[in-house]
N, C-alpha and C positions, 0 to 999 in steps of 0.2 A: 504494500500500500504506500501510495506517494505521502510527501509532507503535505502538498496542497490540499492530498484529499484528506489526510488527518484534519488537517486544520478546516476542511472545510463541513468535517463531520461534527466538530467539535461546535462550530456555528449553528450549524441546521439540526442538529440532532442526529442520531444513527440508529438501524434498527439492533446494533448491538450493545448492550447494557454494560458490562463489563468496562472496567479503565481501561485504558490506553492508551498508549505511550506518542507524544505530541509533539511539535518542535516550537518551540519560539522564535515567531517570524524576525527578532528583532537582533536577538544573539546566534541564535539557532541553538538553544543548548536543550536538551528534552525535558518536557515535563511532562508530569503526568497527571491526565482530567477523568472526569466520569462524563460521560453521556445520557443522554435524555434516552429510554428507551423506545420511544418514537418520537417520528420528527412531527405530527399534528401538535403535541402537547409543548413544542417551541412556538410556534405559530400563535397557538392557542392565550398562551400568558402574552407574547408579543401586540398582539390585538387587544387585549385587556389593559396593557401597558401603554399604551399610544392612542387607542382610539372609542376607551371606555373609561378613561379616568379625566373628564373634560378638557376645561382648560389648559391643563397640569401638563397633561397627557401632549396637546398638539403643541404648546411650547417646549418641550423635551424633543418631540419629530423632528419641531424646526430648528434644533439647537445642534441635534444629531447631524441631520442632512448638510449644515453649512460648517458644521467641524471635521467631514467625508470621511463619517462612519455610519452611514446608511446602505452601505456594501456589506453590513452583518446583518440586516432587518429580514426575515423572510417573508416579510412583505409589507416589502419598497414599493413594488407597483401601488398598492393600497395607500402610501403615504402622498405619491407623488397625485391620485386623485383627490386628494384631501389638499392637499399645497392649491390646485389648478381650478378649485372649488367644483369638481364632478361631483362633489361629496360637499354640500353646502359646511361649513366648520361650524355654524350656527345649529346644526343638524343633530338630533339627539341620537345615539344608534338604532333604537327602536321605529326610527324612520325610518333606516336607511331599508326596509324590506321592501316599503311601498317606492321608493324611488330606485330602488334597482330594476323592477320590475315595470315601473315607468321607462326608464331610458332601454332599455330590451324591448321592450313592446314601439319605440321607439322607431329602431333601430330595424326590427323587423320590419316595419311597416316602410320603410325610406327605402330598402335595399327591395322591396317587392314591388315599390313605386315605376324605378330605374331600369328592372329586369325584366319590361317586356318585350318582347317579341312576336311581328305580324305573323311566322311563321303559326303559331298557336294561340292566336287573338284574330282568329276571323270579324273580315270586314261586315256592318251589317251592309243588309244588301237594300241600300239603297241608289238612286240614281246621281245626287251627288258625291257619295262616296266612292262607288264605283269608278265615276271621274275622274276623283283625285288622290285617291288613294291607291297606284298599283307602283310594285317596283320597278317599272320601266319609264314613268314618269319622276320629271323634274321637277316635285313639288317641295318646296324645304319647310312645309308646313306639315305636309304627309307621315305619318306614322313610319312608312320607311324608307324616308331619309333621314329621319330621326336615329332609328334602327342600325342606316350605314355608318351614318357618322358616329356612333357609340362603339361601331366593333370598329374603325378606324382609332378611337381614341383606348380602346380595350388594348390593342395593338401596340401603342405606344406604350402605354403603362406597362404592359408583360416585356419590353425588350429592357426595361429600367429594373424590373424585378426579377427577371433570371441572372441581372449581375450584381445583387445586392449581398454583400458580403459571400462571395464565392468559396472563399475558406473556408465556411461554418457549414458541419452538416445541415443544421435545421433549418437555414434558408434556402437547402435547395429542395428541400423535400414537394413535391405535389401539394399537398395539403397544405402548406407555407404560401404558396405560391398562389393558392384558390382563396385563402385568408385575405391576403393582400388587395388583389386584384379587388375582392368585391369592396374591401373598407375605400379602398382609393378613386374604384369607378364612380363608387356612392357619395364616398365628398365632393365630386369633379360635382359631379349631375347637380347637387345642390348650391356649389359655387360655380355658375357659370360662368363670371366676372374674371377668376381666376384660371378656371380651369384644374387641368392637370400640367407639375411644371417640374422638371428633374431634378428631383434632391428630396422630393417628398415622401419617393418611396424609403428612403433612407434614416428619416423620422417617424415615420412608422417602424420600418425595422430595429428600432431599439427600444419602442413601444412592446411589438410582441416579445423581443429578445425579454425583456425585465417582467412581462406579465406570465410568460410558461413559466418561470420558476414560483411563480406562485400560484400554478392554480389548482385545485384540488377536485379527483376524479369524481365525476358524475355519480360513483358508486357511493364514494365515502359522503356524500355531503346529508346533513342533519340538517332540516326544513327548520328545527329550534335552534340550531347552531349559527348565528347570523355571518362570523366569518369564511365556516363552508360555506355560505348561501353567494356572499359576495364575492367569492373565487370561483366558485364553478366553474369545471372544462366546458360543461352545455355552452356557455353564453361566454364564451372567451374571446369570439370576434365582435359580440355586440357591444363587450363591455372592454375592448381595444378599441371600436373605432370612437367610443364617446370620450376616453382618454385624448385620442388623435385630433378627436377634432376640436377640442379646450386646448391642446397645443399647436394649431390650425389659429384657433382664436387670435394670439397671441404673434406669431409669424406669417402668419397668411401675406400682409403688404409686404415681406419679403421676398415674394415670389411673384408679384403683380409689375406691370410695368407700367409705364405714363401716364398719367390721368390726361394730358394734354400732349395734340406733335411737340410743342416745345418744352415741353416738359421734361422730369427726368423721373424713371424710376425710385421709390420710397428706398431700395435697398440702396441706390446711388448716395440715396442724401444721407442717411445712417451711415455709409462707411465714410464719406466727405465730412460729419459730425465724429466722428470716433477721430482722425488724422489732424483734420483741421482746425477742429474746437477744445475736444479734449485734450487731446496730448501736445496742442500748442500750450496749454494752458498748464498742466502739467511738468512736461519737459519741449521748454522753445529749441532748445538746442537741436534734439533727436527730432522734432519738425523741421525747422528749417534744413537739416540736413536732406531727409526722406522729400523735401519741398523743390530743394536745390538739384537734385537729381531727377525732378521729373517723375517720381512716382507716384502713379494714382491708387488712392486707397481702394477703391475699389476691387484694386486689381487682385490682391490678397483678401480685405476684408468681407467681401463678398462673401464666397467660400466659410470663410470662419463664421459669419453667423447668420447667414443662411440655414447651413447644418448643424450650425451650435458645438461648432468644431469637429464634429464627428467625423472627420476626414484627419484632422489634425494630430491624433493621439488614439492610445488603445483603447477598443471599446471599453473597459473594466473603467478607463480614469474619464474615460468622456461621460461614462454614468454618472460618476462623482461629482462632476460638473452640473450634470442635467438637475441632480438632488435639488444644489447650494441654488439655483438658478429660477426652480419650482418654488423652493421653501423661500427666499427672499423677495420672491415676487414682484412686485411694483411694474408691470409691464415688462417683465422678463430686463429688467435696465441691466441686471447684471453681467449680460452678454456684451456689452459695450464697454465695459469696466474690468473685463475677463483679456479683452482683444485688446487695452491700455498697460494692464500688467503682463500679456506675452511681448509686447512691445519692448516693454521696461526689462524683461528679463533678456533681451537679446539686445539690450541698448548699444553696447560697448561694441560689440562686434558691429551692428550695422556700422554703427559711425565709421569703423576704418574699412568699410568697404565702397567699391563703386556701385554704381545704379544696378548691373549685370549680377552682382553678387549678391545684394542686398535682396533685389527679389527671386533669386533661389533660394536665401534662407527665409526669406517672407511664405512662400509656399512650399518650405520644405524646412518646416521646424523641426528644432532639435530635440532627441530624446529629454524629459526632462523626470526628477528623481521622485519628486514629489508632488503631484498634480495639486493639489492641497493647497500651495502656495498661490497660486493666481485665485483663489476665491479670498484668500485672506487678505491680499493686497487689494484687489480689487473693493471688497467693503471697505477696508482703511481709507480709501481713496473717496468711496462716495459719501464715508462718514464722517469725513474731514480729520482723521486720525494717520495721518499721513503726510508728510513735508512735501509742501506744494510745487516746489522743486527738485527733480532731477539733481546729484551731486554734480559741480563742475566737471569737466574732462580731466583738467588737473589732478581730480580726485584718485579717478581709475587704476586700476592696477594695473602695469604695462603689462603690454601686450610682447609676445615673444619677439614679434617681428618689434617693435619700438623700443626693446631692451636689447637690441641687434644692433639697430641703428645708435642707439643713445651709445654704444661699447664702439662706433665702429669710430663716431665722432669727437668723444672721450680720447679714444687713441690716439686722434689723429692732433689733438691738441694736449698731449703728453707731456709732450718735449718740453711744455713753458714751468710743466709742476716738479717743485723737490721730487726727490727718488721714493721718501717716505710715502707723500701722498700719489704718487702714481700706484704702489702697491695697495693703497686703502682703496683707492677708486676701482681699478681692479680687483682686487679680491668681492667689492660691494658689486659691482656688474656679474661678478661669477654667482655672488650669491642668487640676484634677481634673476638669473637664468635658471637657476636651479630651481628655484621655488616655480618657475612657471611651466619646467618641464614636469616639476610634480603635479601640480594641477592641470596639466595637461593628461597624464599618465592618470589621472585618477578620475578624471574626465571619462578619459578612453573605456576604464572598468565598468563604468556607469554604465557608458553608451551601450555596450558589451553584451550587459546584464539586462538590461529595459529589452533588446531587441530579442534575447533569448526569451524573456519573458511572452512580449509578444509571438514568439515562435508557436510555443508553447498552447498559444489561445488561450479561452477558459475550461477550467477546472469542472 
C-alpha cells in the first residue's frame, strides 16, 4: 500500500478497522492512526460539523476552504454549494429536502425542454405546418432547423469534451462524456446570449471531478439520512449542473464578447483592470516594465481567469484555489487578486527578461511549492494588510547572471583597490555565487518533485 493511499485512508476512513502504520507528509517519519471502520460515519460527523451546527459550522467551512485544507473535507463538493448559495446559508437543513428536490425537478424539466427531436414529435397535420415545417425547407423558425443547429452545436461541444483532461481515466469514460454533453447543451439552450464557448467544458470538468468523490450509491442512501439524500448517485448530473450553473452565474461575461462593434469584450477589460489598475497600483515598477515591452494582458490573463487557472497548475492545487475563491466570495474578486500575486511571485524574473521571454513565462508558469500562498497574498492585498508597494529593485536578490556581471566588472576595476580589499571583494562575489547556485539547486529539487507529483495524478 502506497503512502498516499495511507494517508488518504486515514482522511476518508477505511473499511479496515485495525491501526496502521502512516507517514507524515511533513517529515515522512511513520506514525501510527486508527481508522474509522467505515468511511459513511466520516462523512457522516463531517456534515454534522459544517452544515448542522449553524453559524459556527459555515464560518469554520469558510475559515477551512481559504486556509486550503478543504482537500481533507469528504464533502467539498457540498461546501463549495453552500459558498455559491445552491444551498441558501440562511437555509435550515430541514429544508434542504424540499429544495433539492426542487432544483432536480428543475433540472429534469430544462434538459426534456432542449431534447426534442422532429424525428419523434410528429408534425400535427395541418396545412400550415405542413408548409413550414419539413426538413428540406429553409425555415429558421421550423422545428428542424432548430433541430440542425442543436446537433451542429452538440458537435462542437463533444470535440471540446473528448479532450478534456485526457490523462484521467474518468473523463474519458462514455458515461462522463453523456454527463457533460447534456449539463452543457442545456446551459447553451438557456443562455442563448452566450452560447456554448471553449473552456467551459473544463469548468465543469472539475465540477464532476470534486462531486464523484462524494457521492453516495443509490443503494446506500437513507430517505431520513439528509446527507445521503443530498449526495445521491441518482441525481449527480442534476445536482452538477445546478453547481455549474451558480458558477456560470458568476463567469459567464467571461466568455461573452462585445456588447457593441466598438466595443471590447468584458474578459478584455478585466484583464486590462488586473495589469493596468491593479498592479500599476501595486507594483508601478513590474507595470511599466510589462507596459514598456508591449505586452497585453490579455494575452496571459485571459486564460488564467477564464479557467480560474485551471490550465495553470495541478488539478489537486487549482481545487484549493476554487475552495478560497467560493468561500471569499464577493463576485468571485479573488480571481483578480490571485493573477496580482502570480504576478508578484514571478516579479524579479520578468523584470530581467525581454518581451519574448516574459510571455513564455507569462503562459508557462512555474512549478510552485505551495499553492497556499497566492490566496494568502492575495486577501492581504484586498484587505489592505499588505505594503502597497512592491520592494525597490535594489532590494532583490541578484540574480546569477547580475552576480556575473557585478564579479566581471569588480574585476575589471581591481587594479585601483589595496590587495586586502581585492581579496574581501572576491571572496564576497564567491560567496553570492554560491548562495545562488544553492537556490538554484534547491529550486531545481522542487521543480523535480511538483512534476513527479503531477506525474503521479490523483491518488
Amino acid at each position: 500500500m502506497s503512502r498516499a493511499v495511507l494517508i488518504a485512508d486515514e482522511i476518508f476512513g477505511s473499511s479496515e478497522p485495525e491501526p496502521v502504520l502512516a507517514v507524515n507528509p511533513h517529515n515522512f517519519e511513520p506514525v501510527r492512526v486508527a481508522r474509522d471502520a467505515k468511511a459513511p460515519l466520516n462523512k457522516e460527523k463531517t456534515f454534522a460539523k459544517y452544515f448542522q451546527s449553524g453559524p459556527a459550522g459555515y464560518s469554520c467551512l469558510v475559515n477551512e476552504a481559504l486556509a486550503g485544507k478543504l482537500d481533507k473535507c469528504p464533502l467539498r463538493s457540498l461546501a463549495w454549494r453552500v459558498f455559491l448559495e445552491v444551498i441558501p446559508t440562511d437555509s435550515l437543513p430541514e429544508e434542504w429536502f424540499g429544495l433539492f428536490e426542487h432544483l432536480r425537478n428543475e433540472y429534469t424539466n430544462l434538459k426534456a425542454k432542449h431534447q426534442l427531436d422532429p424525428h419523434h414529435t410528429p408534425i400535427q397535420p395541418t396545412s400550415s405546418a405542413e408548409s413550414t415545417d419539413h426538413p428540406l425547407l429553409d425555415n429558421p423558425e421550423s422545428e428542424w432547423d432548430k433541430y440542425y443547429k442543436a446537433q451542429e452545436l452538440k458537435t462542437e461541444i463533444m470535440q471540446d469534451i473528448l479532450r478534456t483532461y485526457q490523462e484521467m481515466d474518468y473523463f474519458q469514460l462514455p458515461s462522463t462524456h453523456e454527463i457533460m454533453m447534456n449539463i452543457l447543451f442545456t446551459y447553451c439552450c438557456e443562455h442563448p446570449d452566450v452560447s456554448y464557448r471553449q473552456g467551459m467544458h473544463e469548468l465543469l470538468a472539475l465540477v464532476l471531478y470534486i462531486m464523484n468523490k462524494d457521492i453516495v450509491k443509490a443503494s446506500e442512501v437513507d430517505q431520513n439520512s439528509l446527507w445521503t439524500v443530498v449526495c445521491n448517485e441518482e441525481y449527480f448530473e442534476h445536482d452538477a449542473f445546478a453547481l455549474f450553473n451558480k458558477i456560470m452565474l458568476h463567469t459567464k461575461p467571461w466568455f461573452m464578447g462585445a456588447a457593441s462593434r466598438h466595443g471590447e469584450p468584458p474578459i478584455v477589460t478585466k484583464s486590462k483592470n488586473i495589469q493596468n489598475v491593479l498592479l500599476k497600483k501595486i507594483d508601478p515598477l513590474l507595470h511599466s516594465h510589462l507596459t514598456e515591452l508591449g505586452i497585453e494582458p490579455q494575452i496571459y490573463a485571459l486564460r488564467w481567469v477564464r479557467l480560474m487557472f485551471g490550465r495553470e497548475f495541478h488539478v489537486e492545487d487549482v481545487l484549493l484555489l476554487w475552495d478560497a475563491i467560493f468561500a471569499y466570495g464577493q463576485q468571485f474578486i479573488l480571481v483578480e487578486y490571485i493573477c496580482i500575486a502570480m504576478l508578484l511571485y514571478i516579479r524579479d524574473e520578468l523584470l530581467e527578461k525581454d518581451s519574448n521571454e516574459c510571455l513564455f513565462r507569462l503562459l508557462k508558469f512555474p512549478p510552485v511549492e505551495d499553492i497556499r500562498v497566492f490566496v494568502g497574498r492575495s486577501k492581504d492585498l484586498i484587505e489592505g494588510r499588505h505594503p502597497l508597494f512592491a520592494p525597490p529593485v535594489a532590494e532583490r536578490p541578484p540574480s546569477l547572471l547580475s552576480a556575473f556581471s557585478a564579479s566581471v566588472r569588480s574585476k575589471a576595476e581591481s587594479h585601483e583597490l589595496p590587495i586586502g580589499e581585492k581579496l574581501k571583494k572576491l571572496e564576497a562575489e564567491n560567496q553570492s555565487i554560491k548562495m545562488q547556485q544553492q537556490h538554484l539547486s534547491s529550486r531545481l529539487e522542487r521543480i523535480v518533485h511538483v512534476l513527479q507529483q503531477a506525474a503521479r495524478g490523483p491518488q
